[in-house]
N, C-alpha and C positions, 0 to 999 in steps of 0.2 A: 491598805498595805503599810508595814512597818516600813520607815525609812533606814534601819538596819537589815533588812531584808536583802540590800543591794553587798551586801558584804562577799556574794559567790557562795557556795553550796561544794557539800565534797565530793572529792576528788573520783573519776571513774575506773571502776575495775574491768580490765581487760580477762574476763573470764564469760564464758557461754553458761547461761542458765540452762538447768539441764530439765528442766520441764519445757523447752524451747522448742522441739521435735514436735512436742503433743499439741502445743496450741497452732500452729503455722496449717492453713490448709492444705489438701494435698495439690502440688500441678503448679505452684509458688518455684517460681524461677527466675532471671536473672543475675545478676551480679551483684553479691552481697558485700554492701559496704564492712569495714571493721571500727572502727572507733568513732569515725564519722571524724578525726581531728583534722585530716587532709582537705575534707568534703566540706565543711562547714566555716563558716564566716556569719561574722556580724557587726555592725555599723560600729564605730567609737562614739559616736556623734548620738545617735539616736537608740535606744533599749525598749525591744516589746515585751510586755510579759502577759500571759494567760494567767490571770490570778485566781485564788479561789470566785465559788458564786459568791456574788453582792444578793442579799434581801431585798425586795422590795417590801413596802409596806402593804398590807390585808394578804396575807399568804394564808396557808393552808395546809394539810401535809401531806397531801399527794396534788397538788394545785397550785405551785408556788409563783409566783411570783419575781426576777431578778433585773436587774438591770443590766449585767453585762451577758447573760445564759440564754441559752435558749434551746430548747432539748427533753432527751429525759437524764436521772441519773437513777440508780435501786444503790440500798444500802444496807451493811448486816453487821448484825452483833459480831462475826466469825469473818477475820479478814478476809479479804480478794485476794486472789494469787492469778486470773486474769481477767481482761475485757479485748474483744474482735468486734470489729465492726468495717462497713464498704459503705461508700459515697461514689457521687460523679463529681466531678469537682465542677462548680456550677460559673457560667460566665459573669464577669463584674460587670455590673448593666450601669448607665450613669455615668458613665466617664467622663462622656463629651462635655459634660460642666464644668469641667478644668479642675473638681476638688477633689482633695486625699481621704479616700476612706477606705476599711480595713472592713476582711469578713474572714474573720478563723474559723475553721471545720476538722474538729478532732475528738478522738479516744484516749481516756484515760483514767487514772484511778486518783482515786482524793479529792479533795476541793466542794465538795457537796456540804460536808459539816467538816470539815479539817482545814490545816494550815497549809496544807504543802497539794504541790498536784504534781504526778507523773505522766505524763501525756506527752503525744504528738498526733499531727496535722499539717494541712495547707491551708494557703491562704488566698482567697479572688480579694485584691485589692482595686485602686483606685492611685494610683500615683500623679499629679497633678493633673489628671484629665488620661493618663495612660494605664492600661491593665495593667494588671501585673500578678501574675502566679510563681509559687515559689512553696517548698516542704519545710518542714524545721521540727523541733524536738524542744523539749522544757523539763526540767529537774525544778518546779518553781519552789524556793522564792530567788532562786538564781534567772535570770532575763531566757528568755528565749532563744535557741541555738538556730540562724537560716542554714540551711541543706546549699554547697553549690548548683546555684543552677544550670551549670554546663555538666555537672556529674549525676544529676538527681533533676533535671527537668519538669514541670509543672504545666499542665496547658488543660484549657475548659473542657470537657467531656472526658477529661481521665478519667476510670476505674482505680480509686486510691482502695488500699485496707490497711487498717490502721491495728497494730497489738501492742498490749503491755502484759508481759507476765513478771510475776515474781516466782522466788524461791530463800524465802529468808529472810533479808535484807538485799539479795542481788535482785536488779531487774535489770532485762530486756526488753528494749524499747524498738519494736521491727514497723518497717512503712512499705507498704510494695506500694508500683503504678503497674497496672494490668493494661498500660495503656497500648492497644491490640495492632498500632501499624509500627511493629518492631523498635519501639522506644521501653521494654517493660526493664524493670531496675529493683532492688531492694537494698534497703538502705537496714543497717543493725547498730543500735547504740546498746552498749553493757552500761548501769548506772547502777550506786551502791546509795541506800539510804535508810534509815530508821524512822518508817512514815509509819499513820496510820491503817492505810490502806484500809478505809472505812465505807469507801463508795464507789461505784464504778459509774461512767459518763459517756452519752455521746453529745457533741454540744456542737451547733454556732455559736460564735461569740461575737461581741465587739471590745476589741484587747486592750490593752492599756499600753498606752505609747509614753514613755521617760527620754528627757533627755537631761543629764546630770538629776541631780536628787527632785526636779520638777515632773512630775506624771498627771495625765491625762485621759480620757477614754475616750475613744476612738469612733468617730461616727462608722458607722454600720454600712458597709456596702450595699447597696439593692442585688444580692446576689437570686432572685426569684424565689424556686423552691427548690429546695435540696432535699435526696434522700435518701435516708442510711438505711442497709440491710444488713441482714445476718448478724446483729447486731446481741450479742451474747457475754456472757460474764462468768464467774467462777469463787466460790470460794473453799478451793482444795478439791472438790473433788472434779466430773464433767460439766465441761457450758453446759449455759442453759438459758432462755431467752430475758430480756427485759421482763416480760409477764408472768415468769417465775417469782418474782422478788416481791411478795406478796404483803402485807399487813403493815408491820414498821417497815418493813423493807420499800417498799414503793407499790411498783413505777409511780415516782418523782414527777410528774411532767413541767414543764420549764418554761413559764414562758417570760420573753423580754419587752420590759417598760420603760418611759421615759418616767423622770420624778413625778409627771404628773400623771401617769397610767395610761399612756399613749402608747400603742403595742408597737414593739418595733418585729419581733418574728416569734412566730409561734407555732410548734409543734401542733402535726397531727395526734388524732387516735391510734394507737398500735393497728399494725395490719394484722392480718390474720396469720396466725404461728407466732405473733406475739414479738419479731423481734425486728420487725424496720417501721417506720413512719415517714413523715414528709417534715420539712419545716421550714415558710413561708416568711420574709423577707415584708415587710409593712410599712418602715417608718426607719431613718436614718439616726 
């Protein structure tokens, strides 16, 4: 990561993407945030950011390798305008050991071979020996935005789905909880950018924790296994699965190592229809 990076990212436009309609499933309800400027907070003291994928070394090009990834991502000559994808949001296992570790679970577009990522997600952390779930949003190479979590709530066995669409240079950045005993919510950020939009992602991570210009990566939750469905992407015209993005395009698949190649989680095989998998939690 550049240490100019931390300079902020521009400003949001308060405009609805009008390809907005078409990507959102149908039966999507609750209370749709607007800017998220109310809803959102974040530490002075401490900066997570989701940064692009890290290499690991002996990769491959549909077999990669990363240290902070773990997932798959597809990528095409002909930008993304979007990616959808659902998880359960998985319990932080490990706590009782008193230490802080982080486990990000999101969709988004970039980061795969580019500078910049437009994504969001949750998180099953580890806060000195206490859970902690929480949603948030990222424009990177701007820090991570946390979601309030008295207005946007987080808890293990959520139904999260995660979207990014574009149109332009506008993006839409939507999060629902489907979570089913009358907490279900949605959250809408408008974001303006001149990315790539060269790849689309669904990823575990382990994030990168800053506090002033010093940054670090974040030991990895034992969050078990996680798995994302419906898991689809676009470039201009209708989704269409992970298993569509064929040749240079991927499926990518992702898995994460320590320096010495110590797996810390790694994706299954696509399921069948090609657009969810599992991904397994190994090593901290």
């Amino acid at each position: 990561m550049r240490r100019s990076d931390f300079m902020g990212r521009r400003r949001p436009i308060i405009r609805l993407v009008g390809a907005l309609a078409m990507v959102i499933p149908a039966g999507f309800g609750g209370a749709v945030a607007g800017s998220g400027g109310a809803g959102a907070a974040i530490s002075t003291a401490e900066s997570i950011f989701h940064p692009p994928m890290t290499l690991a070394p002996n990769i491959s090009h549909d077999n990669v390798r990363s240290s902070n990834w773990s997932g798959y991502a597809v990528s095409s000559s002909t930008p993304f305008t979007d990616v959808v994808g659902r998880w359960v949001e998985p319990t932080a296992m490990g706590c009782a050991s008193g230490g802080t570790t982080y486990g990000s679970f999101w969709v988004g577009l970039d980061g795969y071979s580019s500078n910049s990522v437009e994504q969001l997600g949750t998180d099953s952390d580890c806060s000195r020996g206490t859970p902690s779930y929480y949603a948030w949003f990222e424009m990177y190479p701007a820090a991570s935005v946390t979601l309030s979590r008295s207005s946007y709530p987080v808890k293990a066995g959520d139904a999260l789905t995660g979207i990014v669409t574009r149109s332009g240079n506008s993006y839409a950045l939507i999060l629902v909880d489907n979570e089913a005993s009358g907490g279900k919510w949605t959250f809408f950020q408008p974001e303006t950018a001149s990315d790539a939009n060269a790849s689309a992602e669904w990823v575990a991570e382990a994030p990168e924790i800053c506090f002033l210009v010093f940054c670090r990566q974040a030991s990895l939750t034992d969050f078990g296994t996680l798995t994302f469905s419906g898991a689809q992407a676009a470039t201009g015209a209708a989704n269409a699965p992970i298993s569509s993005f064929t040749a240079s395009g991927g499926p990518h698949e992702i898995t994460m190592v320590t320096s010495t190649g110590t797996i810390k989680a790694q994706p299954s095989s696509l399921a069948a229809g090609g657009e969810g998998f599992t991904d397994t939690w190994y090593h901290s």
